[in-house]
N, CA, C and O atoms as CSV, one atom per row, in Angstrom:
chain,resi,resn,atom,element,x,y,z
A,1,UNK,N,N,95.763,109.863,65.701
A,1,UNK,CA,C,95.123,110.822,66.594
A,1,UNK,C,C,95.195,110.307,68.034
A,1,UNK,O,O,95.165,109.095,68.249
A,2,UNK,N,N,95.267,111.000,68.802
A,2,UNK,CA,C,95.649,111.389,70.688
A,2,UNK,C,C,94.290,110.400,70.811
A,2,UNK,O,O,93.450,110.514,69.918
A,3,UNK,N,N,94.067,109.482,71.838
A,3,UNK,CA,C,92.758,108.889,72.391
A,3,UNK,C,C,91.792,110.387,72.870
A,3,UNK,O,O,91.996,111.580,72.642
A,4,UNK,N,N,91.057,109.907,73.371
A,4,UNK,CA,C,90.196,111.146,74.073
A,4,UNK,C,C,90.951,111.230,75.166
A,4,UNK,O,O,91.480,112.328,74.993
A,5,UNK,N,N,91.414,110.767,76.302
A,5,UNK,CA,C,91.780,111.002,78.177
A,5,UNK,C,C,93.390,111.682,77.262
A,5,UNK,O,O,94.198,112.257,77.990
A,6,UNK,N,N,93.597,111.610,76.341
A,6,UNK,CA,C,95.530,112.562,76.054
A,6,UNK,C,C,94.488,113.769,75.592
A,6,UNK,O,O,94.399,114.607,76.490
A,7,UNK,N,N,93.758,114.049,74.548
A,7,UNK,CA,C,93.330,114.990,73.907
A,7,UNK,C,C,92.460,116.142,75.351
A,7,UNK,O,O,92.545,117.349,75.581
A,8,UNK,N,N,91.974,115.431,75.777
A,8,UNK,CA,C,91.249,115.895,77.346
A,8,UNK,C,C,92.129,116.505,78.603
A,8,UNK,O,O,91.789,117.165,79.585
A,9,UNK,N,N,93.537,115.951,78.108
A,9,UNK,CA,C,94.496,116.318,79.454
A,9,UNK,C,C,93.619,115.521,80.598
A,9,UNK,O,O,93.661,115.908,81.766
A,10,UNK,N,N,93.077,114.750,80.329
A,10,UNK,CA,C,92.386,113.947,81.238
A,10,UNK,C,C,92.885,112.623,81.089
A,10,UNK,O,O,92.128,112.018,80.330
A,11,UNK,N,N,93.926,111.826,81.519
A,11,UNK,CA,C,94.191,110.337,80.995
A,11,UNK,C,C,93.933,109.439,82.081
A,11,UNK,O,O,94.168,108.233,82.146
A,12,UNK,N,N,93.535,110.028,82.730
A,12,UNK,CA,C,92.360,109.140,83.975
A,12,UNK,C,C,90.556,108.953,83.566
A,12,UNK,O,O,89.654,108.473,84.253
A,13,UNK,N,N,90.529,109.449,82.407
A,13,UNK,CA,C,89.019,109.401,81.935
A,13,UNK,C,C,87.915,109.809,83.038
A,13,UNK,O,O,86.788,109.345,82.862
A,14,UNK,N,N,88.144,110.672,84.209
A,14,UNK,CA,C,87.559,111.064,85.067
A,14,UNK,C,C,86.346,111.885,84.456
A,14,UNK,O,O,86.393,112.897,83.757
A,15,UNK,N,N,84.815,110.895,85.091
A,15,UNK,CA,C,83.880,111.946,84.183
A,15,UNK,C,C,83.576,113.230,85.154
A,15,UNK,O,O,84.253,113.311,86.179
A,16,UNK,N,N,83.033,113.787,85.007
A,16,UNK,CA,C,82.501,115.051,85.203
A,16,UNK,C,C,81.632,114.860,86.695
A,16,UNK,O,O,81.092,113.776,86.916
A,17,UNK,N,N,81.560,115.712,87.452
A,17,UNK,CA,C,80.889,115.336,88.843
A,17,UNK,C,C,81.513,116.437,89.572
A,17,UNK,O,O,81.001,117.556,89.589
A,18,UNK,N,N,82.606,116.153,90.178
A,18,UNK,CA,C,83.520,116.995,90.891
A,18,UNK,C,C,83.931,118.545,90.065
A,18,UNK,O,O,83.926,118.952,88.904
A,19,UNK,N,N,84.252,119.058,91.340
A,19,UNK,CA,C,84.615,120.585,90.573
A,19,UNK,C,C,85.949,120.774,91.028
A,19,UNK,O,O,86.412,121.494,91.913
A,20,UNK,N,N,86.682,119.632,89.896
A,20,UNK,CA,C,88.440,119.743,90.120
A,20,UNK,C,C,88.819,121.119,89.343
A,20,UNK,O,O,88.295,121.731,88.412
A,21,UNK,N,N,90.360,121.395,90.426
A,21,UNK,CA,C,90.925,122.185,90.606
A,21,UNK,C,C,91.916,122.188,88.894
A,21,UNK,O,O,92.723,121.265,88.784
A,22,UNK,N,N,91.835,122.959,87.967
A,22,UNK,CA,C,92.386,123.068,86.692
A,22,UNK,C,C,91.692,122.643,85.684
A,22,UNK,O,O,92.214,122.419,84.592
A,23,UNK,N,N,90.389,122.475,85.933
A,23,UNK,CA,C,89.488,122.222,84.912
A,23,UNK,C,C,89.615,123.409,83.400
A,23,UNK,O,O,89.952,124.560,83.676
A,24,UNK,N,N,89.448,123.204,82.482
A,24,UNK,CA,C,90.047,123.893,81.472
A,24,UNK,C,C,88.297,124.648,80.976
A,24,UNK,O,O,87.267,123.993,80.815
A,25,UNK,N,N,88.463,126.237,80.825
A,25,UNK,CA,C,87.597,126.718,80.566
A,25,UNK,C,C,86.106,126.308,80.183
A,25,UNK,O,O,85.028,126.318,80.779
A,26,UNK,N,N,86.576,125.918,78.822
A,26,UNK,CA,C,85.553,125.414,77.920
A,26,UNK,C,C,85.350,123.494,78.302
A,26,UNK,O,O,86.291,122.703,78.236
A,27,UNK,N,N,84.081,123.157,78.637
A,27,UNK,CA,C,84.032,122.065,78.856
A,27,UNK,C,C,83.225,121.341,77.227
A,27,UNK,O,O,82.179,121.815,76.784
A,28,UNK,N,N,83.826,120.386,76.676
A,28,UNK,CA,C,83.103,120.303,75.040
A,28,UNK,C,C,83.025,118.715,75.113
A,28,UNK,O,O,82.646,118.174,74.075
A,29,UNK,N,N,83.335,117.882,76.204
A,29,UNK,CA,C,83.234,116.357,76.125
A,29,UNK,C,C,81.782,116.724,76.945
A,29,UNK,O,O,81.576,117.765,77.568
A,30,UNK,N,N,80.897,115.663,76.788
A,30,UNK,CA,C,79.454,115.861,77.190
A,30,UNK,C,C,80.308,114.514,78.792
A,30,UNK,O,O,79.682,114.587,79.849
A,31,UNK,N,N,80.922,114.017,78.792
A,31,UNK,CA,C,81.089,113.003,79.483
A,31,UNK,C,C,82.010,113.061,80.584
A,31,UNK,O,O,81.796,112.621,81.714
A,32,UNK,N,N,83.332,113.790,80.067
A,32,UNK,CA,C,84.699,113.777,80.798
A,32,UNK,C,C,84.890,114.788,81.115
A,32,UNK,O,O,84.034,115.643,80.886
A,33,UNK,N,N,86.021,115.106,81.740
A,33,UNK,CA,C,86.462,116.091,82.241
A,33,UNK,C,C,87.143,116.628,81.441
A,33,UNK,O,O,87.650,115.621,80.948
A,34,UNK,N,N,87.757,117.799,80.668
A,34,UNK,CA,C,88.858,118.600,80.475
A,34,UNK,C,C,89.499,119.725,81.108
A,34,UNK,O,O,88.886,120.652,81.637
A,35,UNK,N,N,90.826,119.608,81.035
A,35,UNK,CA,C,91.850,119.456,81.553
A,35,UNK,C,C,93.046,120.749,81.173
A,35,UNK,O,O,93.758,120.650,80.174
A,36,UNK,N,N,93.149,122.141,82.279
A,36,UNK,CA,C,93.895,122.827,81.034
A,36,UNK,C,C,95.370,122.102,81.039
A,36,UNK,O,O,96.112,122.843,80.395
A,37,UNK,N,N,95.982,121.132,81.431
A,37,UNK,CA,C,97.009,120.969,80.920
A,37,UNK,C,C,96.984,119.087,81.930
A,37,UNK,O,O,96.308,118.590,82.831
A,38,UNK,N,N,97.949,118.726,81.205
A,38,UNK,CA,C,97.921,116.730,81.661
A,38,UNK,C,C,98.419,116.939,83.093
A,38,UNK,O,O,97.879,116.142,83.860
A,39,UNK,N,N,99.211,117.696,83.634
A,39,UNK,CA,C,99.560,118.054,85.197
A,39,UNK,C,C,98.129,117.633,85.882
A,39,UNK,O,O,97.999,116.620,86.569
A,40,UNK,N,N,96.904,118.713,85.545
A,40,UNK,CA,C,96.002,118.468,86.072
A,40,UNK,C,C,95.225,117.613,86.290
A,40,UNK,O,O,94.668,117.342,87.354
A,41,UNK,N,N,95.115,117.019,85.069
A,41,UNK,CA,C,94.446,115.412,84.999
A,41,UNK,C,C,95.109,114.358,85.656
A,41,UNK,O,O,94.497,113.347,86.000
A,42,UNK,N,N,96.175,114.496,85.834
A,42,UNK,CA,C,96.979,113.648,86.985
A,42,UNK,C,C,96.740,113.867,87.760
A,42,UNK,O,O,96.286,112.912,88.391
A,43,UNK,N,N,96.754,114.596,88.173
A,43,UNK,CA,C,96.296,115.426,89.370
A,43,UNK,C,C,95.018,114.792,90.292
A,43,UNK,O,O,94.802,114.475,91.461
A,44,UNK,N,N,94.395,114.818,89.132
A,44,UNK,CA,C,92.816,114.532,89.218
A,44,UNK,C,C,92.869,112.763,89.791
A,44,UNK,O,O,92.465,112.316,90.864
A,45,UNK,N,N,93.330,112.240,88.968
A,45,UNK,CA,C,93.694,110.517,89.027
A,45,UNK,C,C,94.402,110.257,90.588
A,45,UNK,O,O,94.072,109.380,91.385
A,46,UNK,N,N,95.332,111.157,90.739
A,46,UNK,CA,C,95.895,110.939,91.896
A,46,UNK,C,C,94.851,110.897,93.192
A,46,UNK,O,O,94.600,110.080,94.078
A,47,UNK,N,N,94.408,112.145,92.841
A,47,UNK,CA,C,93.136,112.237,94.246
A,47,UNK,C,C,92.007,111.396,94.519
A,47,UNK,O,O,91.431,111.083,95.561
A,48,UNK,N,N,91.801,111.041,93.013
A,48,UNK,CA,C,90.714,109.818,93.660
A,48,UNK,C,C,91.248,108.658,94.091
A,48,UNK,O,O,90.777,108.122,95.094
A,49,UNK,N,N,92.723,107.873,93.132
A,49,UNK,CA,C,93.106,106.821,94.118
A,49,UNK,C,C,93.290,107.056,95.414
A,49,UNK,O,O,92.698,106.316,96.200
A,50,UNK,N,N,94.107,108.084,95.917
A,50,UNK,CA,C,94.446,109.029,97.543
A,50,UNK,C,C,93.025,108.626,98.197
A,50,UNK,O,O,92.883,108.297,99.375
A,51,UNK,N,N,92.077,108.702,97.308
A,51,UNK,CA,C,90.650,108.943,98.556
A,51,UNK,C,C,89.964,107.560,98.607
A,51,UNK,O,O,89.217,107.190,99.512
A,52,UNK,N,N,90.420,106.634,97.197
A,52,UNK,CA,C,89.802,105.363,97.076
A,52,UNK,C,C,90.552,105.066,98.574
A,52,UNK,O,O,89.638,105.172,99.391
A,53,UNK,N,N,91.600,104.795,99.176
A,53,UNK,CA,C,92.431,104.295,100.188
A,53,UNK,C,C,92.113,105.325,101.493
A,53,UNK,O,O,91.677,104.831,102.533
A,54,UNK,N,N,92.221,105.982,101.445
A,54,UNK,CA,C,92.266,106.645,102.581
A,54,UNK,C,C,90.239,106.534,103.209
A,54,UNK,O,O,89.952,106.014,104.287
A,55,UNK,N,N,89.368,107.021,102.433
A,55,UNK,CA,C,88.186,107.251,102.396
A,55,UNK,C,C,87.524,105.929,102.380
A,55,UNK,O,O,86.429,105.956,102.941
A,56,UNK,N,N,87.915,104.625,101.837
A,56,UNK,CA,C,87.223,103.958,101.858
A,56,UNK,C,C,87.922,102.089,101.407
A,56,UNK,O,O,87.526,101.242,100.607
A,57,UNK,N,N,89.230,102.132,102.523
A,57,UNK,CA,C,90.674,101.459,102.804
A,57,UNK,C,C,90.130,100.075,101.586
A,57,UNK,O,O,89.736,98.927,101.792
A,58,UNK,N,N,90.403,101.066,100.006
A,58,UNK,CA,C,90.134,100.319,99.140
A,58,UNK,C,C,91.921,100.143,98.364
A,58,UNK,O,O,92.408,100.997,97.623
A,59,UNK,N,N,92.561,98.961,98.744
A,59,UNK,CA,C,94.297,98.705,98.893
A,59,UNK,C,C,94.695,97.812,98.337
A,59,UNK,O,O,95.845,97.460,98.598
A,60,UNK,N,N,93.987,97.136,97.427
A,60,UNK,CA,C,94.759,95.870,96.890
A,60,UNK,C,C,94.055,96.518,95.491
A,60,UNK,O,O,92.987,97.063,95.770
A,61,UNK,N,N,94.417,96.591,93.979
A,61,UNK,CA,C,94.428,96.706,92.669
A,61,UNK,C,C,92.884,95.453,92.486
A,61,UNK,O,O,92.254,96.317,93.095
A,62,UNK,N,N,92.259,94.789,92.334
A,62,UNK,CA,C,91.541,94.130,92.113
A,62,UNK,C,C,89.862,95.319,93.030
A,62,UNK,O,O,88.803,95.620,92.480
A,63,UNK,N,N,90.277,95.632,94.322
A,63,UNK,CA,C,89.260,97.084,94.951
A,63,UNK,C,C,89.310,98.109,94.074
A,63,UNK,O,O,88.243,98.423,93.548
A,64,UNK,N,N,90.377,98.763,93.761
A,64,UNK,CA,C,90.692,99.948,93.280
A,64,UNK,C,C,90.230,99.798,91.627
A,64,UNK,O,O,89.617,100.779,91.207
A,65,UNK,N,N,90.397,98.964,90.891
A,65,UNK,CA,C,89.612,99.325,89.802
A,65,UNK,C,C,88.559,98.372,89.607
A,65,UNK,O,O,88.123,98.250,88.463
A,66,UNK,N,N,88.020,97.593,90.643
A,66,UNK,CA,C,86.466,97.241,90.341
A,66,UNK,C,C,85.693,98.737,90.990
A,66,UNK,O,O,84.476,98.768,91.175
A,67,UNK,N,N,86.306,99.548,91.195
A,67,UNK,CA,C,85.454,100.860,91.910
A,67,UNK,C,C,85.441,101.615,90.937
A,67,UNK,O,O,84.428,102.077,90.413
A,68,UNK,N,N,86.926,101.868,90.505
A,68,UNK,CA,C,87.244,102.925,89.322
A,68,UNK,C,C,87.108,102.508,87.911
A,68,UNK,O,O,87.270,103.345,87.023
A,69,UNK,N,N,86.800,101.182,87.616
A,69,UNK,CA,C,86.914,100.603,86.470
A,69,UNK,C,C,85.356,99.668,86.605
A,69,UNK,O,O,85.559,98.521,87.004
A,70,UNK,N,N,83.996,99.973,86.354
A,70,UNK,CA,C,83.132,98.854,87.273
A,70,UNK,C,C,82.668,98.259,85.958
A,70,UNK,O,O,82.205,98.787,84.947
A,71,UNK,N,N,82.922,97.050,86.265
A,71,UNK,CA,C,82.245,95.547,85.350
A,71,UNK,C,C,81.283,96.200,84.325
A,71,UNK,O,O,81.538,95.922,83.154
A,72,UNK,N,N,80.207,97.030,84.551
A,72,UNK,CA,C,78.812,97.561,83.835
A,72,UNK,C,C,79.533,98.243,82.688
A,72,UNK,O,O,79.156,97.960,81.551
A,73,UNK,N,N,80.550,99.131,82.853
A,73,UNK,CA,C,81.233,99.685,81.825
A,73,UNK,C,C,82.804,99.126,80.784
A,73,UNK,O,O,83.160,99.598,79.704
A,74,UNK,N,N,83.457,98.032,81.565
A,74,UNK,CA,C,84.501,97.777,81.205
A,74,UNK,C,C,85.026,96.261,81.655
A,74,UNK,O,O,84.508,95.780,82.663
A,75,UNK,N,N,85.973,95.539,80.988
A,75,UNK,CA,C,86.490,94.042,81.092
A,75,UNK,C,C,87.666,94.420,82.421
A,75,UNK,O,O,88.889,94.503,82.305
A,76,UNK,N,N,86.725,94.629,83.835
A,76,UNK,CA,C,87.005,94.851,84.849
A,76,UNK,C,C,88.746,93.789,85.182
A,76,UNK,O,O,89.882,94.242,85.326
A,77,UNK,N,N,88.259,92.272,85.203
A,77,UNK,CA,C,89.064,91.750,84.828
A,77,UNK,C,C,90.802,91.511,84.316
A,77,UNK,O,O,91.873,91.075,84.738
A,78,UNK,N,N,90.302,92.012,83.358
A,78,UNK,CA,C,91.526,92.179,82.555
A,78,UNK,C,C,92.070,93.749,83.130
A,78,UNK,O,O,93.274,93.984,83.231
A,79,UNK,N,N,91.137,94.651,83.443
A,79,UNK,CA,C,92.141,95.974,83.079
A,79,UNK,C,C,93.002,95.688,85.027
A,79,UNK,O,O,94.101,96.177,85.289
A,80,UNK,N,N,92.061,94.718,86.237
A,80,UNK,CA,C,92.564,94.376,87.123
A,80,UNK,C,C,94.008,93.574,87.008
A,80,UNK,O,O,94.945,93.872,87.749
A,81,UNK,N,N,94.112,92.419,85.908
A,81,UNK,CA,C,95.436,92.047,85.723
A,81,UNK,C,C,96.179,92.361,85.108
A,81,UNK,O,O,97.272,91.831,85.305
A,82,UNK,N,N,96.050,93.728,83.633
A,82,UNK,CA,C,96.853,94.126,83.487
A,82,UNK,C,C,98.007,95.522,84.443
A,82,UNK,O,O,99.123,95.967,84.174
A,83,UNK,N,N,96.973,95.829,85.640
A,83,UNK,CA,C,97.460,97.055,86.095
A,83,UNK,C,C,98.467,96.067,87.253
A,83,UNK,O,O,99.692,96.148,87.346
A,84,UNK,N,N,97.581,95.167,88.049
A,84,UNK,CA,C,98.542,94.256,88.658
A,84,UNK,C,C,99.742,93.640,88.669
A,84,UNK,O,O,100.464,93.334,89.618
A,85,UNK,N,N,99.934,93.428,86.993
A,85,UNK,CA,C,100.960,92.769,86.413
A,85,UNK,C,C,102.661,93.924,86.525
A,85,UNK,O,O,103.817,93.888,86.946
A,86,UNK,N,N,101.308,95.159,85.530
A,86,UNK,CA,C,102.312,96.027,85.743
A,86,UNK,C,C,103.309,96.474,86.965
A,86,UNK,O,O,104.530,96.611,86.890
A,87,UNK,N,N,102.195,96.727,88.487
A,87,UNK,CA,C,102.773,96.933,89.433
A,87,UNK,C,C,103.662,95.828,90.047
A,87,UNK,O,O,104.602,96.081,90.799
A,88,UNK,N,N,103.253,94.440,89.628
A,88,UNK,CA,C,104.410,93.302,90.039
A,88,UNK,C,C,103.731,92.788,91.248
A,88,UNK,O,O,104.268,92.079,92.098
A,89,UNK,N,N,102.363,93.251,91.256
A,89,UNK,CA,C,101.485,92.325,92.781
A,89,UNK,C,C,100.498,91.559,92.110
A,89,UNK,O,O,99.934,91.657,91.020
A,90,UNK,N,N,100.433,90.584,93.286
A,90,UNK,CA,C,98.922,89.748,92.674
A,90,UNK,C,C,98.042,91.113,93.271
A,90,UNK,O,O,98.462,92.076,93.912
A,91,UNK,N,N,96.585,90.778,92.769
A,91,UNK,CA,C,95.581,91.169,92.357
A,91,UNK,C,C,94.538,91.888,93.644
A,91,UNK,O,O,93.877,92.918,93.779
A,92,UNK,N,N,94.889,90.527,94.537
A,92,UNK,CA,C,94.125,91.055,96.166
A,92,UNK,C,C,95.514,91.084,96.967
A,92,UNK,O,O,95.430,90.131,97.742
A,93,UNK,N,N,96.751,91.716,97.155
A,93,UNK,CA,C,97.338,91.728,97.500
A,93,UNK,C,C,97.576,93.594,97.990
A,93,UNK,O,O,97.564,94.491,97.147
A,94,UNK,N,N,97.770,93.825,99.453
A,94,UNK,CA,C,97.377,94.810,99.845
A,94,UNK,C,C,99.160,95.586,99.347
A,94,UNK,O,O,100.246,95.061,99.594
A,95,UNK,N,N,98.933,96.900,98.631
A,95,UNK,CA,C,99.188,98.401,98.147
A,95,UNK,C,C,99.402,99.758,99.393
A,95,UNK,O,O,98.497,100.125,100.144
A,96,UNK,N,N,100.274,100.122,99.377
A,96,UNK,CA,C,100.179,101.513,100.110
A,96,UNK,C,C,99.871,102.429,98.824
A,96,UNK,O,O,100.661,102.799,97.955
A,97,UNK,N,N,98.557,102.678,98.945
A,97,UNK,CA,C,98.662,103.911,97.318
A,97,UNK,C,C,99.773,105.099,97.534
A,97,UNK,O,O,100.517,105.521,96.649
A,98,UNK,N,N,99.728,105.550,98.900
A,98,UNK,CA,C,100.118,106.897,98.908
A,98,UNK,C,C,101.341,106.877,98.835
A,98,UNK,O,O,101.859,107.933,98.471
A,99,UNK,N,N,102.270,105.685,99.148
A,99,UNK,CA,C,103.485,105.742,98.515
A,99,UNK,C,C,103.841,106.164,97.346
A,99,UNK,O,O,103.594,105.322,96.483
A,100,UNK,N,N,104.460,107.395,96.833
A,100,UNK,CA,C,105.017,108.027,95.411
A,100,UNK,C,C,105.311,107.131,94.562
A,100,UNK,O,O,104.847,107.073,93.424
A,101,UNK,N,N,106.426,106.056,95.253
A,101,UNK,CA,C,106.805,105.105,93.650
A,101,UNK,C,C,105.970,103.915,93.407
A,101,UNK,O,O,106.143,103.056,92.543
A,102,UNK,N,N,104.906,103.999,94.424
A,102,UNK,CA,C,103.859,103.148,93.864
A,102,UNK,C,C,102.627,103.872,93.262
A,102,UNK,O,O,101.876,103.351,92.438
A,103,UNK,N,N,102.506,105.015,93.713
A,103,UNK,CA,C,101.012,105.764,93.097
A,103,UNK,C,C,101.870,105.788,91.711
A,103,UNK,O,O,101.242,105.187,90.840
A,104,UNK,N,N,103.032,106.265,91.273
A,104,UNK,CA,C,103.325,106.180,90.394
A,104,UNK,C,C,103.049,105.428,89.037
A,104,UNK,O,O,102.570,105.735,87.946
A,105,UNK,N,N,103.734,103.964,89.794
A,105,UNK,CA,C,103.713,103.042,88.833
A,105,UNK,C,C,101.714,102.718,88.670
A,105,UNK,O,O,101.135,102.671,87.585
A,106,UNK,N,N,101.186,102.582,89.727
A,106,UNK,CA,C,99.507,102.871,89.249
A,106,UNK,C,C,98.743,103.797,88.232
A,106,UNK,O,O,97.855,103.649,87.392
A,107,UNK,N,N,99.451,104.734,88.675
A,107,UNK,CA,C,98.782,105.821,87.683
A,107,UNK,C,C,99.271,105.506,86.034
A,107,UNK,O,O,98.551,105.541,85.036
A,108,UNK,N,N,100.706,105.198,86.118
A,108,UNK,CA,C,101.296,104.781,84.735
A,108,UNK,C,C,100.496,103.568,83.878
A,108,UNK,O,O,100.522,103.445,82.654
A,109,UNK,N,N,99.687,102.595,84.951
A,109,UNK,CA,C,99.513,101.443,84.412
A,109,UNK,C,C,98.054,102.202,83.924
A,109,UNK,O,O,97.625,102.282,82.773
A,110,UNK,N,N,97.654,102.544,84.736
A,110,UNK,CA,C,96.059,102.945,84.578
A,110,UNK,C,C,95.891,104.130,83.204
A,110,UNK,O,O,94.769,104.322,82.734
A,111,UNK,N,N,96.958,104.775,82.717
A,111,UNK,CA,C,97.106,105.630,81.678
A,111,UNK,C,C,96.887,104.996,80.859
A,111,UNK,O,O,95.832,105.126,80.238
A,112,UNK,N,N,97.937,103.930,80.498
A,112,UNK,CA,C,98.262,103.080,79.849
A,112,UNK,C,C,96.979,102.382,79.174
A,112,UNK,O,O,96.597,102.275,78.008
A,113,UNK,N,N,96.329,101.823,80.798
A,113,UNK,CA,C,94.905,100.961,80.278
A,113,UNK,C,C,94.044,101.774,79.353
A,113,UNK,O,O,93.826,101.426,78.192
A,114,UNK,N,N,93.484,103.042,79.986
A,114,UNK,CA,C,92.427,103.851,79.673
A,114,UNK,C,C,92.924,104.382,78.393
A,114,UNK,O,O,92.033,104.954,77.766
A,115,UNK,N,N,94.050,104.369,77.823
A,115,UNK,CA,C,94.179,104.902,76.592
A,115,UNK,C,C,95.127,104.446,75.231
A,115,UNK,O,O,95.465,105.008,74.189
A,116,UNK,N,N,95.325,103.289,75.762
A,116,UNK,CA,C,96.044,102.919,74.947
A,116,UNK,C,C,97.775,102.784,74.072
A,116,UNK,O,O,98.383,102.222,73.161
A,117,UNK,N,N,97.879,103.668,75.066
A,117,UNK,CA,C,99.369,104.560,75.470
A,117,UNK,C,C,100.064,105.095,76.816
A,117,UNK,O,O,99.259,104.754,77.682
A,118,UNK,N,N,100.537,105.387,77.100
A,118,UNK,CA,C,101.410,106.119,78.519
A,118,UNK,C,C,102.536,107.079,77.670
A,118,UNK,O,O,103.678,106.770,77.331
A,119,UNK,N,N,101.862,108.247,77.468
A,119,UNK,CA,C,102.873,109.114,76.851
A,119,UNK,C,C,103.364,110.374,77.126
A,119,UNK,O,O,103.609,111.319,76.376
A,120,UNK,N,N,103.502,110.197,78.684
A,120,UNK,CA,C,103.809,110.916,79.511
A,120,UNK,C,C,105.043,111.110,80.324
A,120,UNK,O,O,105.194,110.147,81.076
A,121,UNK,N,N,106.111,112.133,80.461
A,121,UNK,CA,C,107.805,111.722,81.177
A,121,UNK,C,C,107.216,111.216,82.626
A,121,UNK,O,O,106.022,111.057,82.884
A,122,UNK,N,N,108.014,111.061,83.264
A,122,UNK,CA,C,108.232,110.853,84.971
A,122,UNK,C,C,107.966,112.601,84.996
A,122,UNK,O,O,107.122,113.280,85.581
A,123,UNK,N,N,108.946,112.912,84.202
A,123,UNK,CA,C,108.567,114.451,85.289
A,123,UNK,C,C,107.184,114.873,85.219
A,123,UNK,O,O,106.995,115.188,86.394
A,124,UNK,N,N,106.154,115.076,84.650
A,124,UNK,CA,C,104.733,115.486,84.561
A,124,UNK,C,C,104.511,114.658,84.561
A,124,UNK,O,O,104.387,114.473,83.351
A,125,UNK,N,N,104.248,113.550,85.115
A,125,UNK,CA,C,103.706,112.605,86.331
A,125,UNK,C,C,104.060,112.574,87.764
A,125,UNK,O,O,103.232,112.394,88.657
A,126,UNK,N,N,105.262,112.748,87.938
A,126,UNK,CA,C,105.663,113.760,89.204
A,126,UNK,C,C,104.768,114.784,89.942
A,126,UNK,O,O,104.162,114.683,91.008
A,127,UNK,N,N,104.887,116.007,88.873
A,127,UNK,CA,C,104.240,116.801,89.024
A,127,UNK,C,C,102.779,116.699,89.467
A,127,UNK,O,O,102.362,117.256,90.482
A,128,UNK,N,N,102.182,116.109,88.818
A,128,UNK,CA,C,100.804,116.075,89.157
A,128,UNK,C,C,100.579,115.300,90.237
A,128,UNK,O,O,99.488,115.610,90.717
A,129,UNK,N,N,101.232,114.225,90.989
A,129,UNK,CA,C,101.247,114.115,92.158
A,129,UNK,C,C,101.493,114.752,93.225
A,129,UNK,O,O,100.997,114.542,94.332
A,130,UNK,N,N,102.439,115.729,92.864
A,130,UNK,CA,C,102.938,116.814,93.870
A,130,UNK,C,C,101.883,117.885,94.245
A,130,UNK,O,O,101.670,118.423,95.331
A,131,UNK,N,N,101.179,118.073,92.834
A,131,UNK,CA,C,100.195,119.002,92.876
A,131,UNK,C,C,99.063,118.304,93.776
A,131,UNK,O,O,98.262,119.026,94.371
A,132,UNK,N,N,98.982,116.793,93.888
A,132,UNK,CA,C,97.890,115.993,94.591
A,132,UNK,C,C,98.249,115.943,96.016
A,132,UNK,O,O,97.522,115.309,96.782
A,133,UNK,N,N,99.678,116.766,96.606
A,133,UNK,CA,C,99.783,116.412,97.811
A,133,UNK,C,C,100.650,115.496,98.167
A,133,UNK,O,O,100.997,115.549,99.347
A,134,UNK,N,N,101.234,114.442,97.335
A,134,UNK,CA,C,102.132,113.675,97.433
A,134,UNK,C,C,103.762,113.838,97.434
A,134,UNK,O,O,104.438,114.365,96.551
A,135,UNK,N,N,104.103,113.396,98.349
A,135,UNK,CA,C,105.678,114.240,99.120
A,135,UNK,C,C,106.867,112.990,98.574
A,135,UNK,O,O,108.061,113.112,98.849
């Protein structure tokens, strides 16, 4: 069976708060967001890293998921060196998020973390950046 963030079209595990754009009718997770299709939930992932950096010049992977990932809920740690590893930077080492082939490879790692999988093409991961504004 799909984790919850694939089954959610949510694979950013984004909880509920915001009133994102493709939210899928029926909301039935008491916690997360759903998602009418994984475009959107990318979507979703994209905009908050976009705003972690821009909103609050949070740029090195060790900021970005002690914010998005916080110690109280998760082995902050680890999900910091595995996303790091992935992208090929140390840890406090400053990121342009808004660069495409790096939001990319972030978002891929961060799928990955939150669910146990990355089972998603380039192209609808594309997409949902494009849909986030990203050129």
């Amino acid at each position: 069976m799909a984790s919850r963030g694939i089954r959610n079209n949510n694979p950013g595990n984004i909880r509920h708060g915001d009133a994102w754009q493709g939210l899928a009718e029926k909301q039935t997770d008491s916690s997360f967001c759903m998602f009418r299709s994984a475009e959107y939930g990318i979507r979703a992932l994209a905009k908050v890293l976009l705003n972690y950096e821009r909103k609050y010049g949070l740029n090195t992977v060790r900021k970005i998921i002690s914010r998005y990932a916080p110690v109280e809920e998760n082995d902050t740690a680890a999900y910091v060196a595995s996303v790091a590893g992935q992208l090929g930077v140390g840890a406090d080492e400053a990121i342009e998020v808004a660069d495409k082939t790096t939001l990319l490879v972030l978002i891929k790692a961060i799928i990955r973390h939150e669910n146990g999988e990355q089972p998603y093409s380039n192209e609808i991961l594309i997409k949902g950046l494009e849909m986030a504004g990203v050129k």
